[in-house]
Structure formats: structure tokens, C-alpha cells
N, C-alpha and C positions, 0 to 999 in steps of 0.2 A: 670344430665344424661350425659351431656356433658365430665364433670371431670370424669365419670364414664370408657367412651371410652379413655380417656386419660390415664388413670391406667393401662387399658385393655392392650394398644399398647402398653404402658412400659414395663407390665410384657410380653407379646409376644416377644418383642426386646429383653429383659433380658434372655428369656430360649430359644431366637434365637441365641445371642449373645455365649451361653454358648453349643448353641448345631454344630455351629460352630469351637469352640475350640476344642470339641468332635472330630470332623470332620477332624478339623486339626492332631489333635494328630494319629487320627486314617488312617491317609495316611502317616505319618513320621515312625509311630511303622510297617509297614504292612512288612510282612515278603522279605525277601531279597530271589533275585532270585540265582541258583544254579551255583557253581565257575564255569567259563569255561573252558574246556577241553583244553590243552595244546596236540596238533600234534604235535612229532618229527619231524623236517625237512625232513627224508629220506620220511616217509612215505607221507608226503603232495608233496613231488615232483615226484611219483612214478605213480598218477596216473592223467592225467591230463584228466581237468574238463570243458565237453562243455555244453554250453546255450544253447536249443534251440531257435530259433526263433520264436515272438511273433506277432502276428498282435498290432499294436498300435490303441488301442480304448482307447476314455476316458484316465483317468489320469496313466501316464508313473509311472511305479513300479523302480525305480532306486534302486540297489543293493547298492551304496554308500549313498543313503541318509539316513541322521541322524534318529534316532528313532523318534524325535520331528515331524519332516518334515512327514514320514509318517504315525504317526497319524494324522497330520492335512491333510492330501491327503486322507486318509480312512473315516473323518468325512463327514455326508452331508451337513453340514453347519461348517466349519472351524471357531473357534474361540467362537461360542454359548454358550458353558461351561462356560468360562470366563466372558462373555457378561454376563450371569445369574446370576454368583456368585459376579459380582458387583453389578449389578443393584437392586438388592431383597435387601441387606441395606440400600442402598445408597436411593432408593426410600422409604423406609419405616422410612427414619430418616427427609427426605427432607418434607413426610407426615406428620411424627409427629411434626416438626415446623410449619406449616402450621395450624394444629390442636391445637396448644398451642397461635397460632396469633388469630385463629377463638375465643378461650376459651377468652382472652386480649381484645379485637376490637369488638365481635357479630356482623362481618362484613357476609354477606351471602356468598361473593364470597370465603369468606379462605375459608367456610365450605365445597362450592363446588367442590374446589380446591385442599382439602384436602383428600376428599373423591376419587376424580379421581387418585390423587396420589397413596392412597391406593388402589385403585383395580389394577392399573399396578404394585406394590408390589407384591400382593397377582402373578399375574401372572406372573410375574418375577418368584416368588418363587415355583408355582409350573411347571414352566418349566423347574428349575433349578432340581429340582427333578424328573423328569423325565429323566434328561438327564443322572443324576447321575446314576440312577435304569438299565437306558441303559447300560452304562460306566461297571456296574457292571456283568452284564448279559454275556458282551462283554468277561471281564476279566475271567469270570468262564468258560465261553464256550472254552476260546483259552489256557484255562492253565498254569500253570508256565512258561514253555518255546515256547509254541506259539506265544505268540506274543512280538515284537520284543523293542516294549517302553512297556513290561510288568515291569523292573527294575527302568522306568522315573517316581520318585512318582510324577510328578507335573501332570501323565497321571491315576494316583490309581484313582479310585473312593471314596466317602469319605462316611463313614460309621456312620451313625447315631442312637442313643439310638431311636429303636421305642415308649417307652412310652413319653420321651421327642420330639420327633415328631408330636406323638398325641396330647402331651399340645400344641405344637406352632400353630397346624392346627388349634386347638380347640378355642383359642384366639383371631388366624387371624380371621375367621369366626364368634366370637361372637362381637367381634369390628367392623366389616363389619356390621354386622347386627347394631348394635345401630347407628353408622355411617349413618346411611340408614333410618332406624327411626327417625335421626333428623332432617336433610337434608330435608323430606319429612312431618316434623312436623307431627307424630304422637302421 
């Protein structure tokens, strides 16, 4: 049974692994935003242009800051994207050693050890998708040229084969399960 959850998490990894790539690709290919408009000189000096004045609440909108900068002022948690998209491998590899020491050893702590790894995986990954599903909602709401890191693909959302989605949840969740059944010797 054990060997069985170990197959499990390999092929989850493997069509994780691949739905990734997917991911990858599909923020490198995503369409390029439209040329920008070249103003004649005479006409950009002809009328000149006032700000008005803003009350300063919460985080400062700088005109000069880099697209990067303000997507990370706009997010509610800066940097969480990233935090996700490491941790959901990184955790789910660090498990599956863990799970191959328990398979080697029938030491009880790997199993438990293994097992906890796995569920911070598991929610690693679905917070990573979530925020993705965010990212994308954001992207479609603000348009081609709404928003201003809409041309920063490291800001794209990444775009996933739903049927290969469905195998990965499908996996995570049935290796949880057996995981869970051993753990608790049923």
C-alpha cells in the first residue's frame, strides 16, 4: 500500500511537473501588448499637463515607478505568487523523500513526517492556484492596456490545461487519502 502512495506522488509530480511547463510556455507565448503611440514633439509641448492633488492614504501611486514596483504596491500580500510557486514543489519533493525513507526504515516518524509535508504541499498548491485564478481575473478585467505591468510576463498569469489540472488534483487527493489510511493503520 505504501509502494502504492509512492507511485501515486510520482505520477502527481510527473503530470505536475509537466503542467508546469505548460504554464511556463503559456506566459512566454501570451500575446504582446500594442506598439506605443509616438507624440510629435510640437504636439506634447502644446499642452501642458496638471496633476491634481491627492490626499496621501495608504500606499503612494508614483508616476515613475517601474511596472514591477507597482504590481508589488497593488498586491495584498507582496511576493505570495512566488512564495507559492516555489513552495508546492519544493514541498512535494522534500515529501516524497521523506516517503521513500518511511518505504527504506518503517520508521513511524518519516510516515508522519511525510505525511505533514504533504498536506503543506497540497496547500501550498492550492493557494498557488488561487492566486493564479486571481492574477487572471485581474488581467481580463484591466485589459490590454489597463494595466501598466500588463507587457511584464513575469506579472502574466499562467495558464493551465484544465483536464491535466484535474489529473494533478485527482492524484494529490487520492495519495492524501492512502497517506492517511496508513498513518492511521487502517
Amino acid at each position: 500500500m505504501a509502494i502504492a502512495v509512492l507511485l501515486l506522488w510520482l505520477g502527481t509530480g510527473g503530470v505536475g511537473s509537466y503542467l508546469l511547463i505548460r504554464g511556463l510556455q503559456s506566459v512566454r507565448s501570451a500575446p504582446e501588448t500594442a506598439e506605443p503611440v509616438h507624440v510629435p514633439a510640437e504636439q506634447a509641448a502644446a499642452e501642458p499637463v496638471t496633476v491634481p492633488a491627492r490626499p496621501l492614504t495608504g500606499r503612494v501611486n508614483d508616476p515613475w515607478d517601474p511596472p514591477s514596483l507597482r504590481q508589488a504596491k497593488s498586491e495584498p500580500m507582496p511576493g505570495l505568487r512566488d512564495l507559492a510557486e516555489f513552495t508546492h514543489p519544493a514541498l512535494a519533493m522534500i515529501g516524497f523523500g521523506f516517503w521513500l525513507g518511511y518505504l527504506i526504515s518503517h520508521n513511524r516518524t518519516m510516515l508522519a513526517i511525510a505525511l505533514g509535508i504533504l498536506i503543506g504541499a497540497i496547500c501550498a498548491g492550492v493557494t498557488w492556484f488561487n492566486i493564479n485564478r486571481r492574477d487572471a481575473k485581474r488581467a481580463a478585467a484591466a485589459g490590454p492596456a489597463g494595466d501598466p505591468a500588463a507587457g511584464d510576463a513575469s506579472f502574466a498569469p499562467m495558464s493551465f490545461p484544465p483536464r491535466l489540472l484535474a489529473l494533478h488534483v485527482a492524484g494529490a487527493a487520492l495519495t492524501l487519502l492512502i497517506a492517511v489510511l496508513i498513518t492511521a493503520r487502517v
